[in-house]
C-alpha positions as a Python dict, from the first residue, in 0.01 Angstrom:
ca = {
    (1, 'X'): (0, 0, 0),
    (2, 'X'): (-148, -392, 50),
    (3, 'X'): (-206, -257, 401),
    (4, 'X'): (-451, 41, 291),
    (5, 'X'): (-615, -226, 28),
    (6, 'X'): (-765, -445, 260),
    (7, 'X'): (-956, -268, 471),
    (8, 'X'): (-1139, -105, 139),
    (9, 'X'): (-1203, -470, 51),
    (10, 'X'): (-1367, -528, 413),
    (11, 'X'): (-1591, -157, 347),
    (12, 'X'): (-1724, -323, 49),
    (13, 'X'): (-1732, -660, 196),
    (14, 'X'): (-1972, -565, 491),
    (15, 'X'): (-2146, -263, 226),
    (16, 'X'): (-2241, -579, 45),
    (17, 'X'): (-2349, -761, 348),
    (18, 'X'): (-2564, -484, 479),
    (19, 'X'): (-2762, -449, 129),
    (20, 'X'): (-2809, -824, 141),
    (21, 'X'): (-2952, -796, 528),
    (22, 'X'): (-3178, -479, 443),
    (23, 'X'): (-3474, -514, 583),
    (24, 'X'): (-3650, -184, 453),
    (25, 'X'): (-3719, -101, 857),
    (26, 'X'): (-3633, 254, 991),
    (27, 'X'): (-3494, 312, 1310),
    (28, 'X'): (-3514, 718, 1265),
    (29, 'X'): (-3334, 889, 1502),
    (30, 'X'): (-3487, 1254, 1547),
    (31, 'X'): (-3242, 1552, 1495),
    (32, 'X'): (-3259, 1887, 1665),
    (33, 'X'): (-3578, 2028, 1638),
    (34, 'X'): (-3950, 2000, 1742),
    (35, 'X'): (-4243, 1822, 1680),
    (36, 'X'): (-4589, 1937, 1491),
    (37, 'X'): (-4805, 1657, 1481),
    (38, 'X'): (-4868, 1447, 1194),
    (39, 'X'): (-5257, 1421, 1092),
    (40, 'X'): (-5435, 1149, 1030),
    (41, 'X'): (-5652, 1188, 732),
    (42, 'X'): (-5803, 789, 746),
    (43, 'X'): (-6148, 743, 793),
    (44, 'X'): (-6101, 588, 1129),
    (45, 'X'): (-6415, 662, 1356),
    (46, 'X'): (-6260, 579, 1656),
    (47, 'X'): (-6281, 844, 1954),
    (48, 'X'): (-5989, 1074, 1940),
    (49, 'X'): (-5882, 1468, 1938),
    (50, 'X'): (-6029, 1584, 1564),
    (51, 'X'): (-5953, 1894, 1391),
    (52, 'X'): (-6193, 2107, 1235),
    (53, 'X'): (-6240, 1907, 905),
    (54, 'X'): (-6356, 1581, 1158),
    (55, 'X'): (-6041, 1393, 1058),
    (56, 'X'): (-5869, 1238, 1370),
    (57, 'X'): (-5517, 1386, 1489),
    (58, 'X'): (-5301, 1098, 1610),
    (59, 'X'): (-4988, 1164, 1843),
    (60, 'X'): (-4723, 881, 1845),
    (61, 'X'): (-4417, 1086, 1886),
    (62, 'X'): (-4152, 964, 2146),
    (63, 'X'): (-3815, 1110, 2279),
    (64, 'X'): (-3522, 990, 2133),
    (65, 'X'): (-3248, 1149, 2336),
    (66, 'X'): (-3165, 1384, 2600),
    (67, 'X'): (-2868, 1658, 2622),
    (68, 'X'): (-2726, 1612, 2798),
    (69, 'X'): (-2768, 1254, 2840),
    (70, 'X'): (-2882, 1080, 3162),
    (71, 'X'): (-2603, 1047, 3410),
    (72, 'X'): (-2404, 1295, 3282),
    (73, 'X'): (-2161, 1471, 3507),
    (74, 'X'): (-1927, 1773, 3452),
    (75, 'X'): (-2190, 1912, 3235),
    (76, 'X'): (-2112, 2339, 3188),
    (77, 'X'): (-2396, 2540, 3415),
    (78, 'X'): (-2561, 2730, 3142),
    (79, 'X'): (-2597, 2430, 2855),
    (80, 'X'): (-2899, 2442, 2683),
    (81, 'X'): (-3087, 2148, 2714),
    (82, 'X'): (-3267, 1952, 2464),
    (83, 'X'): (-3495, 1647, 2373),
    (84, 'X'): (-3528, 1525, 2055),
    (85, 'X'): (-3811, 1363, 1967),
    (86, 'X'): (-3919, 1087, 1662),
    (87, 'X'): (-4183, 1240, 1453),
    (88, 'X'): (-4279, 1631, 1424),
    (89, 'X'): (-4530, 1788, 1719),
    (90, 'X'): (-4700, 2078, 1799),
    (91, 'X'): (-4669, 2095, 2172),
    (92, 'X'): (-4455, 1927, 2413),
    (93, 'X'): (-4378, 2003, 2813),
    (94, 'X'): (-3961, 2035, 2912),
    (95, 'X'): (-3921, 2132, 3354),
    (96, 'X'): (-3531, 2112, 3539),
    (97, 'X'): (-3565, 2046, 3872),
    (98, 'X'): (-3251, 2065, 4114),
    (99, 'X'): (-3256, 2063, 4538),
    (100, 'X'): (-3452, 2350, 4574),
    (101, 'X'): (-3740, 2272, 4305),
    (102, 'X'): (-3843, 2402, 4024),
    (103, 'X'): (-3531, 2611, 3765),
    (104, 'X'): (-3642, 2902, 3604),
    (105, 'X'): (-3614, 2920, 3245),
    (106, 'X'): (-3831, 2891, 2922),
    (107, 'X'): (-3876, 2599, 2695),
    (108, 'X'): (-3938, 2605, 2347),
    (109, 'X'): (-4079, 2351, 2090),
    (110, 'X'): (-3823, 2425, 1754),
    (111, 'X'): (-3964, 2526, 1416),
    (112, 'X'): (-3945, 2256, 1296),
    (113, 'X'): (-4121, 2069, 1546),
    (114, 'X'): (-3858, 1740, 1600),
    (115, 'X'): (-3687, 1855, 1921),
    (116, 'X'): (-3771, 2110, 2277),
    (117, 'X'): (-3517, 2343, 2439),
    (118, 'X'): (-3517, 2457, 2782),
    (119, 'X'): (-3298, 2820, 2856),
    (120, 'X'): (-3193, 2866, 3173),
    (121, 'X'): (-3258, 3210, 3303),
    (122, 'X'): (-2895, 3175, 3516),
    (123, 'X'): (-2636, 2949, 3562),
    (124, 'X'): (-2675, 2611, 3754),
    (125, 'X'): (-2479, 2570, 4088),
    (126, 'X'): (-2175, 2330, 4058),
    (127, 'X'): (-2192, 1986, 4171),
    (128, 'X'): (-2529, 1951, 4190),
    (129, 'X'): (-2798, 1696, 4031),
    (130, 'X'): (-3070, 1799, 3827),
    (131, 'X'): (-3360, 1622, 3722),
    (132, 'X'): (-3511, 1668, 3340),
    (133, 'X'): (-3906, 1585, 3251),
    (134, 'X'): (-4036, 1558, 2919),
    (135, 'X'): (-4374, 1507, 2784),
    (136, 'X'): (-4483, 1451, 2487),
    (137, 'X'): (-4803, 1284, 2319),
    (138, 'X'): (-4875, 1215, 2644),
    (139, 'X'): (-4553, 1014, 2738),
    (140, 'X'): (-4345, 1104, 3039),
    (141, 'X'): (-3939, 1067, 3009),
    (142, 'X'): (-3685, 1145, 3258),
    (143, 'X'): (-3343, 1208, 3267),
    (144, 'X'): (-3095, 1386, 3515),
    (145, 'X'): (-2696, 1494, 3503),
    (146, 'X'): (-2469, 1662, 3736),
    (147, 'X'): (-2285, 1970, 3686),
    (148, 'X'): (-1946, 2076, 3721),
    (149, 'X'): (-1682, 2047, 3971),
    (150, 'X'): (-1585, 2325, 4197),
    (151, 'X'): (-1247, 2497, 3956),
    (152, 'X'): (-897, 2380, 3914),
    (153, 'X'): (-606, 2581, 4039),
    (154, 'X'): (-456, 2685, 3655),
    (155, 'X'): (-93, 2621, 3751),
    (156, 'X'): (-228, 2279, 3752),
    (157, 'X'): (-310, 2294, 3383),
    (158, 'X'): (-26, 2477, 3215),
    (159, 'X'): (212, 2255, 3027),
    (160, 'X'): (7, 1927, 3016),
    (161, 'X'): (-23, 1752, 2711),
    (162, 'X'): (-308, 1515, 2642),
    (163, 'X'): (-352, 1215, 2425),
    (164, 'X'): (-659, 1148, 2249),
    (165, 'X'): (-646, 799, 2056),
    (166, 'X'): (-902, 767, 1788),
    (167, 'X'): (-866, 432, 1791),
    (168, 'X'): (-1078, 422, 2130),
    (169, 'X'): (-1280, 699, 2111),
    (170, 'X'): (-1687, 643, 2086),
    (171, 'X'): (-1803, 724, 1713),
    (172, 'X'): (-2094, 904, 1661),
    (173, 'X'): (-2052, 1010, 1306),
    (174, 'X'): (-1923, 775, 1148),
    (175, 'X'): (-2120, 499, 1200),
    (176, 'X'): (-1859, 317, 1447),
    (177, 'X'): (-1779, 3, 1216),
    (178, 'X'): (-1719, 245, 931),
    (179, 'X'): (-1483, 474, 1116),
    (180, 'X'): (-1285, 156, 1312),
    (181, 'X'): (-1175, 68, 945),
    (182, 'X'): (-1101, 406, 855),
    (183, 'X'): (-858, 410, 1179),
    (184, 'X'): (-691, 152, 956),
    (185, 'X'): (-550, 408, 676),
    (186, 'X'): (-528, 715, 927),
    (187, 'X'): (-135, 710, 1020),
    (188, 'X'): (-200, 977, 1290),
    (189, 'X'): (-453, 788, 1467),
    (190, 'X'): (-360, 1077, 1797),
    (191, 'X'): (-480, 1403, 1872),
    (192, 'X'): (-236, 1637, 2085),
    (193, 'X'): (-317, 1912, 2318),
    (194, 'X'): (-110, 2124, 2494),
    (195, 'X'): (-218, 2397, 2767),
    (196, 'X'): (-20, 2725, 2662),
    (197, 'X'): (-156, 2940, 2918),
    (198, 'X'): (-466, 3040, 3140),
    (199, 'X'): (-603, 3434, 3158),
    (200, 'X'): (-737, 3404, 3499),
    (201, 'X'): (-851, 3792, 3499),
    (202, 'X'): (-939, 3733, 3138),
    (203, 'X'): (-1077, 3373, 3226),
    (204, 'X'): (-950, 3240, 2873),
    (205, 'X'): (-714, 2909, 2823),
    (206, 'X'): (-489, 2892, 2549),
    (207, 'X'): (-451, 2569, 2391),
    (208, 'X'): (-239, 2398, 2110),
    (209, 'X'): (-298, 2086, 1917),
    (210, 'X'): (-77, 1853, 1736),
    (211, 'X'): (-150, 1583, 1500),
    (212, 'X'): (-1, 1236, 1699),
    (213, 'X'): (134, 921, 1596),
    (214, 'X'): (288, 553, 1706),
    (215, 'X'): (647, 611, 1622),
    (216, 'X'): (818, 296, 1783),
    (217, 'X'): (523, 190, 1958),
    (218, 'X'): (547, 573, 2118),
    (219, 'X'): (297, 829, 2081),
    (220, 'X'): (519, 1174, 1941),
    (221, 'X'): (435, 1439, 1754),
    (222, 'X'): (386, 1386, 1425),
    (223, 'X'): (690, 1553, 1212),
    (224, 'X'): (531, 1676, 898),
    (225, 'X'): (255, 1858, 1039),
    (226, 'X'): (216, 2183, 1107),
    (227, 'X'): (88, 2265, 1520),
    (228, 'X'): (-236, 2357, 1538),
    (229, 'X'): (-289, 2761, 1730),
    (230, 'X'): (-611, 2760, 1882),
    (231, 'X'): (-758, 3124, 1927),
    (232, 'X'): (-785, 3184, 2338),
    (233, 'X'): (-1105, 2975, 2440),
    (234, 'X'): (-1312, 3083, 2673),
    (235, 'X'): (-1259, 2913, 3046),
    (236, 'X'): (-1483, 3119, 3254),
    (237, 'X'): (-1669, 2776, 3342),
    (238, 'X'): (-1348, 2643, 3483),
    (239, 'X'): (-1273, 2299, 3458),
    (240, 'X'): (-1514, 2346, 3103),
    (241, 'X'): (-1319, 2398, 2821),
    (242, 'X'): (-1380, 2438, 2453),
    (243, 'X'): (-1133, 2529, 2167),
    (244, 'X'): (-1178, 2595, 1823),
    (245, 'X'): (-1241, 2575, 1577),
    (246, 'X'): (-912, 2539, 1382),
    (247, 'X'): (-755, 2396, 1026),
    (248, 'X'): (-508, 2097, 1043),
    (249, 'X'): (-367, 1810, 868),
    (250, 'X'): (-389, 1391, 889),
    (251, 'X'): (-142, 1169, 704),
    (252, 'X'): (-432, 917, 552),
    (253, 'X'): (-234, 688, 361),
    (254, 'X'): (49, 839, 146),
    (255, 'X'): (-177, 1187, 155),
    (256, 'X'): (-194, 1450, 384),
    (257, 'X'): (-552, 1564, 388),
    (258, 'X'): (-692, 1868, 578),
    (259, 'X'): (-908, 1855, 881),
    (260, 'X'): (-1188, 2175, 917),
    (261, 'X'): (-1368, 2333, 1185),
    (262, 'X'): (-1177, 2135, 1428),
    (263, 'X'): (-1326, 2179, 1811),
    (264, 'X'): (-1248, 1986, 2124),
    (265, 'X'): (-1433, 2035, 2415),
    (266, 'X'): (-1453, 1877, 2758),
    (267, 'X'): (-1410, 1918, 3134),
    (268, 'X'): (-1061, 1889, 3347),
    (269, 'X'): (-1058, 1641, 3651),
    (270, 'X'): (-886, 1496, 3891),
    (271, 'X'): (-682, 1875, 3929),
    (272, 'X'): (-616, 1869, 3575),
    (273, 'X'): (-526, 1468, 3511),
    (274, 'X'): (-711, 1379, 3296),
    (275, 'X'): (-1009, 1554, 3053),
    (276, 'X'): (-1406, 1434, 3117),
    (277, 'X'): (-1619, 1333, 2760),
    (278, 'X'): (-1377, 1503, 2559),
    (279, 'X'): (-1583, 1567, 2259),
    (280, 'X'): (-1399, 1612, 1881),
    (281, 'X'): (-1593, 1729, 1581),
    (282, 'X'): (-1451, 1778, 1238),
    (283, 'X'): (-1449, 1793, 876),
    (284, 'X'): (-1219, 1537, 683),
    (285, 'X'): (-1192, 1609, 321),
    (286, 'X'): (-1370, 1338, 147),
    (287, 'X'): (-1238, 1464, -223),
    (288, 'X'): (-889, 1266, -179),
    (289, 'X'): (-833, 950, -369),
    (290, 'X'): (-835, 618, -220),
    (291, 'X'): (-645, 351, -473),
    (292, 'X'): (-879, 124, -675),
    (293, 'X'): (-1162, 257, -507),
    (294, 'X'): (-1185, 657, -598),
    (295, 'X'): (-1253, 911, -361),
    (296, 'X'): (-1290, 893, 34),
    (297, 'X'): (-1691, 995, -34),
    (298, 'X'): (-1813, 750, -236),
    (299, 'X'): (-1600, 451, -28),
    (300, 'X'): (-1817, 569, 280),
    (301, 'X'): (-2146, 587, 67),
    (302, 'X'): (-2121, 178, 2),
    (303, 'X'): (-2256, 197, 353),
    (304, 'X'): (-2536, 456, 293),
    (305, 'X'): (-2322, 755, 442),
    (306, 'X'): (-2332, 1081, 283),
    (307, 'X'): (-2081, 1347, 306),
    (308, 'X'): (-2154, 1717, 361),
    (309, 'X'): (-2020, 2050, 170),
    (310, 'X'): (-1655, 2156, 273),
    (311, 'X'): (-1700, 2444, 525),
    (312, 'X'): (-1393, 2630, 332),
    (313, 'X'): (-1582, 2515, 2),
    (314, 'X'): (-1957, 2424, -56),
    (315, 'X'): (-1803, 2290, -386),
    (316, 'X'): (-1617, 2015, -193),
    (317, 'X'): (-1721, 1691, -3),
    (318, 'X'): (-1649, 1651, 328),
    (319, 'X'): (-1676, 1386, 580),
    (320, 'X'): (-1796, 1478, 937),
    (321, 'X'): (-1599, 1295, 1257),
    (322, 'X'): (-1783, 1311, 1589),
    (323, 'X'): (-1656, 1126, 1871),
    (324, 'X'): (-1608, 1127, 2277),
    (325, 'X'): (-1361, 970, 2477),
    (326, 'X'): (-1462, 916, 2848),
    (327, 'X'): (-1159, 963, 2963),
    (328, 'X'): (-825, 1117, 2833),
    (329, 'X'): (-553, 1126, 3053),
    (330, 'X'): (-216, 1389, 3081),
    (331, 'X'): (71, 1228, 2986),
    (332, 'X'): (438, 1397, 3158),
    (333, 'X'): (681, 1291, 2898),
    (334, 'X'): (468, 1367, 2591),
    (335, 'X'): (564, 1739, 2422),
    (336, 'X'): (419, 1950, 2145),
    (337, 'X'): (679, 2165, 1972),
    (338, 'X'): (441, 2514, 1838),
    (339, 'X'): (652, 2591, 1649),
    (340, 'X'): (764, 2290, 1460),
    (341, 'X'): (842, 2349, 1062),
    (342, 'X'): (775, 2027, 863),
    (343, 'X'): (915, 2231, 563),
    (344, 'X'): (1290, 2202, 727),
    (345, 'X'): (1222, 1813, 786),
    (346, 'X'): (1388, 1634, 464),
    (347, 'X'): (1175, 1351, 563),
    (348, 'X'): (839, 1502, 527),
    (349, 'X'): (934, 1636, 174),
}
């Protein structure tokens, strides 16, 4: 248990250090949404757009991030794309350009006024580069990604498993120092998945996941969990893949705790090698009891984290993983068993 103890002791170590450090500056990421223009009601005489009561309307709003982000490759031909932007607006510009000029498709400002979406009016074509414009209070941004690869033969797919290591992945939720020290109590640091089978007439991909750990200094599946049946995805944008979402367990500790609305998606490359910005997202429950320092929830909240309503239970806290690994590869002797029984396991009782 000493093991588990002292990485609590470095979350309120560095929770400490961060109060002491505060500054009071935001850095304000925008979320999803769109922009409607904050108002300045100051006296300031200063030429500028007014509305009708003569007080001056100031835009200051920037972009904060592109989807898909700049440089992207393998991205599916019919994403929606989005810019998030800083502060609220009421009007913003979003074009795609690709080879031949111009895309067709509509963009939208959201309700709220923090973010622009462009909808295609058909899918992209497949290895190509397109080119994203945004304005905004009068600011120009840029960004451009490539789309998919031309298919993979499915027969190249069936019966690889895949290791995804936490441990290496790229955190977005946690905050990246929080969840490195989590990876600390997490005994199945892995994720496992298996390709059961690809529908090519139905163009759907059935996967299975495991939980994974280091047995040995091996990755295996981990014993006293329960495979994880994924309902067939759809794969009609072949190597583009996305499964879930699904209910499983992690071994945090001495508890088993349940992961919700579990989804994986990504692209296959290299003829089915390896998986392309394979993206997790998840719910951890945040209700179970860490020793000497209560529950999961209020360890991560020493760092100004907040966890969010159980999906199966608004009742419930939960705490959201989001991460992407660049790259996970296929590995031959790695195997999931569906149908493994941690009830017969005298181990796991």
């Amino acid at each position: 248990m000493i093991r588990y103890i002292f990485p609590l002791v470095a979350l309120s170590l560095i929770a400490c250090s961060q109060k002491d450090d505060e500054t009071g500056a935001e850095t304000g990421i925008g979320t999803i949404g769109t922009e409607t223009g904050l108002t300045d009601t100051s006296t300031d005489t200063d030429p500028g757009t007014t509305t009708d009561t003569g007080t001056e309307v100031e835009c200051n709003a920037t972009v904060t991030a592109i989807t898909p982000a700049d440089g992207a490759t393998n991205v599916p031909q019919n994403l929606l794309i989005i810019a998030d932007f800083s502060e609220a607006v009421d009007e913003a510009t979003m074009t795609v350009t690709g080879p031949d000029g111009p895309v067709a498709g509509a963009a939208h400002v959201v309700i709220d006024g923090m973010s622009i979406s462009f909808s295609l009016e058909s899918e992209l074509a497949r290895e190509t580069q397109y080119d994203v414009e945004v304005t905004v209070c009068d600011m120009t941004t840029t960004s451009s990604f490539t789309t998919l690869e031309p298919a993979i033969e499915v027969n190249a797919l069936i019966g690889r498993v895949y290791d995804l290591d936490l441990t290496s992945v790229s955190w977005t939720a946690p905050p990246a120092n929080i969840a490195g020290l989590m990876m600390g109590f997490i005994t199945t640091s892995h994720m496992l998945l298996l390709v059961e089978d690809v529908d090519e007439s139905a163009q759907t991909m059935e996967l299975a996941g495991a939980a994974g750990w280091e047995n040995n200094s091996v990755v295996t599946q981990y014993p006293c969990a329960e495979a994880i049946d994924f309902d067939p995805s759809d794969f009609s944008s072949n190597p583009f893949f996305s499964a879930g979402p699904a209910t499983t367990v992690m071994e945090v500790g001495s508890e088993r705790v349940s992961l919700e609305e579990l989804v994986f998606e990504g692209s296959f490359v290299n003829q089915g090698d390896s998986i392309d910005n394979l993206h997790l997202t998840t719910y951890l429950d945040g209700e179970i009891e860490l020793d000497g320092f209560g529950r999961l929830c209020d360890a991560v909240a020493l760092f100004g984290v907040s966890c969010e309503p159980c999906p199966s239970d608004s009742s419930l806290d939960c705490l959201l993983l989001d991460a992407t690994a660049s790259n996970v590869v296929a590995k031959p002797n790695l195997m999931i068993d569906v149908d493994i029984d941690p009830s017969q396991n005298t181990a796991c009782n």
